[in-house]
C-alpha positions, 0 to 999 in steps of 0.5 A: 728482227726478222719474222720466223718462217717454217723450219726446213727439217720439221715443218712447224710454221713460223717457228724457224729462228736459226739459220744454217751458217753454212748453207742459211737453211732456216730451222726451228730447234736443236734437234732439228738443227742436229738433223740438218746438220748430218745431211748439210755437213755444216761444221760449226763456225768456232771450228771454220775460224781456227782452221782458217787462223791455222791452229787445226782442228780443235777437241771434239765439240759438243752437239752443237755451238751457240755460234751455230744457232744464234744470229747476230740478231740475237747476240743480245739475248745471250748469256756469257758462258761464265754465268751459265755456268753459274747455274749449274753451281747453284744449289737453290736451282738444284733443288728446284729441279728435283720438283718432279712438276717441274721437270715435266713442265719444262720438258714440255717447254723444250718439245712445244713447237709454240714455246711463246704462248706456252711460256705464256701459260707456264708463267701463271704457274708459280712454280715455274715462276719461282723457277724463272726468278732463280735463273734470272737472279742467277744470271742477272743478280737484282741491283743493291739498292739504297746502298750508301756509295763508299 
């Protein structure tokens, strides 16, 4: 995987991990990913591809695409939409969000230009790791282990 560089839109050093797919400005966050995008008028690739396959334009999208801020390199960290999705319908997970303690933490995650040494730190707070746990046992259930095959 390559080395991050700085991000073309805010400037944080060596913080830039998605490429513009249309033009490959590098950039370091969604925010800034939605700020190129309005001055680059890249569309997102779902979209290019339907319009080249000759079905039109799709429904309005969101925001922004995963396809427009993952590279191939990092199609293996990704999560199918299924198990996402998952997420939002667990109620342990819910619950652990209305910790007002973590909701700051994790918003302090999303604004931090360095997310890996302060998910560093976060991961020494244990609420923060019971909140990792949930997401992960969600997402990737634990084996069973010492099950009798059938």
């Amino acid at each position: 995987m390559r080395a991050p560089g700085p991000c073309a839109e805010c400037g944080a050093g060596d913080a830039a991990r998605y490429r513009c797919p249309r033009c490959g400005t590098a950039y370091c966050s969604v925010p800034c990913c939605r700020t190129h995008r309005e001055r680059c008028g890249a569309e997102p690739r779902r979209e290019r591809e339907r319009e080249a396959a000759g079905q039109g334009t799709p429904p309005a999208p969101g925001p922004w695409a995963l396809e427009d801020i993952l590279s191939e390199e990092d199609e293996q960290d990704r999560v199918p939409l299924q198990k996402l999705k998952l997420l939002g319908e667990s109620a342990e997970l819910r619950e652990l969000l209305l910790n007002p303690h973590l909701r700051q933490l994790l918003l302090a995650m999303d604004q931090a230009q360095d997310k890996s040494s302060l998910m560093r730190k976060f991961m020494q707070e244990p609420l923060f790791v019971e909140f990792a746990d949930c997401c992960l046992s969600i997402v990737e259930p634990p084996e069973k282990e010492n099950v009798l095959p059938e």
